[in-house]
Every structure is written in C-alpha cells, then in structure tokens.
N, C-alpha and C positions, 0 to 999 in steps of 0.2 A: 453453543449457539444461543445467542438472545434475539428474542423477537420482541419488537415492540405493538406492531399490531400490521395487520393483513390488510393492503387497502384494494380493492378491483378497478382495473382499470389493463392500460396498456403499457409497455416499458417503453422510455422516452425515446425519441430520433436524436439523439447528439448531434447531427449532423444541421439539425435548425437550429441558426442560430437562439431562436426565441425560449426553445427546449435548452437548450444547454444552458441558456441566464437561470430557469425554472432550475434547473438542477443544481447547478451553484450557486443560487441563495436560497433552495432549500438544506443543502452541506451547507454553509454558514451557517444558518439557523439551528441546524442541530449541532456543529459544536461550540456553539452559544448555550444551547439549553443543554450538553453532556460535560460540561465543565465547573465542577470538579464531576467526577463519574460519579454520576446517581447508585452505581452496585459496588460496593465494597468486595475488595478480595480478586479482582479480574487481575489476569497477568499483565505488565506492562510487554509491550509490543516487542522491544529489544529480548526480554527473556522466555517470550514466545515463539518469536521466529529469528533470534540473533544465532544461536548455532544453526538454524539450516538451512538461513539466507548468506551462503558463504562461497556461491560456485564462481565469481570469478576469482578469487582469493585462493580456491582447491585449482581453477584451471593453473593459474600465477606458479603454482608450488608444486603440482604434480604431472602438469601437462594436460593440455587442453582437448577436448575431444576430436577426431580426424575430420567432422563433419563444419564445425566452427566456423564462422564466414569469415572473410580473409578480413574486414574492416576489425573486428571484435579480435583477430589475432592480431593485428596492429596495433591496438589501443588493448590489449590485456593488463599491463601492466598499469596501466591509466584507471581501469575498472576496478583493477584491484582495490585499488587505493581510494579510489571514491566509494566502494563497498563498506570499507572498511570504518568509515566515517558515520553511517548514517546510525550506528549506535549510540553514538555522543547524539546524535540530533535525538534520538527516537524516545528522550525524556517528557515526562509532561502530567498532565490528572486529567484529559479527554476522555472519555470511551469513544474510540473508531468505529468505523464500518471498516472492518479489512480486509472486506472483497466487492470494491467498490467498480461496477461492471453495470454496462445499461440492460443489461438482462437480469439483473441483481435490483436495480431502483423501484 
C-alpha cells in the first residue's frame, strides 16, 4: 500500500453530477503528475493481478458456476476473450489507484 497523504473530509456523491467532474479531473491530474511513476520497483498491473484476473477465461474452460446469470452464460465465451485482451492493454509507466471506489476517494 502507498499512501500519499490523508486529507478529512467526506467521500464524494458520484451521483452529482458536479462531484463526479471534481473526481475526474482530479484522476487526470494525478495521472498527469504519476507519469512516469515517481516509485521505482512497483509491479506493473498485468504481473500483479494478470494470473488472478482470469475467471471468465477459468468459467470458458472449466465450467461456469451453477449460480451465474443467464446473460454472462450467453456472452461467456465473448468475456472470455475480452479478458483476455486487457493484458496487451495493461502496459504503461503510471502508478494507478487500483481500488478506485467512492468510499476509497
């Protein structure tokens, strides 16, 4: 975990629109100033979470779980393969927030 500093206050309303602009050009502005990543040595994203972000991929090949909603059993084989992708994309020199949640902001 990296902290960069603790500010008080409250966690945004996404649901305003005025909150949600506030939140997404603040995320601009930090991967503006985390580009290239200020910490040497962080895992890129793909070799941190690329083996264990892999369950439609494991439903695709092993069988899906009996609970699964009928749309995600329709489109398995579609997920799969857009899973599968987001590795090539998950290149880059950012440092992320990778638990980007309004109770997290």
């Amino acid at each position: 975990m990296v902290v960069f500093e603790f500010v008080d206050g409250r966690h945004p309303d996404l649901s305003r629109p005025a909150e949600l602009r506030a939140v997404l050009a603040l995320l601009a502005r930090m991967a503006e100033a985390l580009t290239p990543s200020p910490l040497a040595g962080i895992p890129t994203v793909a070799g941190k979470f690329g083996p264990i972000l892999r369950s439609w991929t494991r439903f695709a090949e092993q069988g899906a779980p009996p609970d699964l909603n009928r749309w995600a059993l329709r489109n398995l084989e579609r997920l799969a393969d857009l899973e599968t992708r987001w590795l090539d994309r998950s290149g880059g020199e950012t440092l992320l927030h990778t638990d980007l949640r309004s109770d997290n902001l």
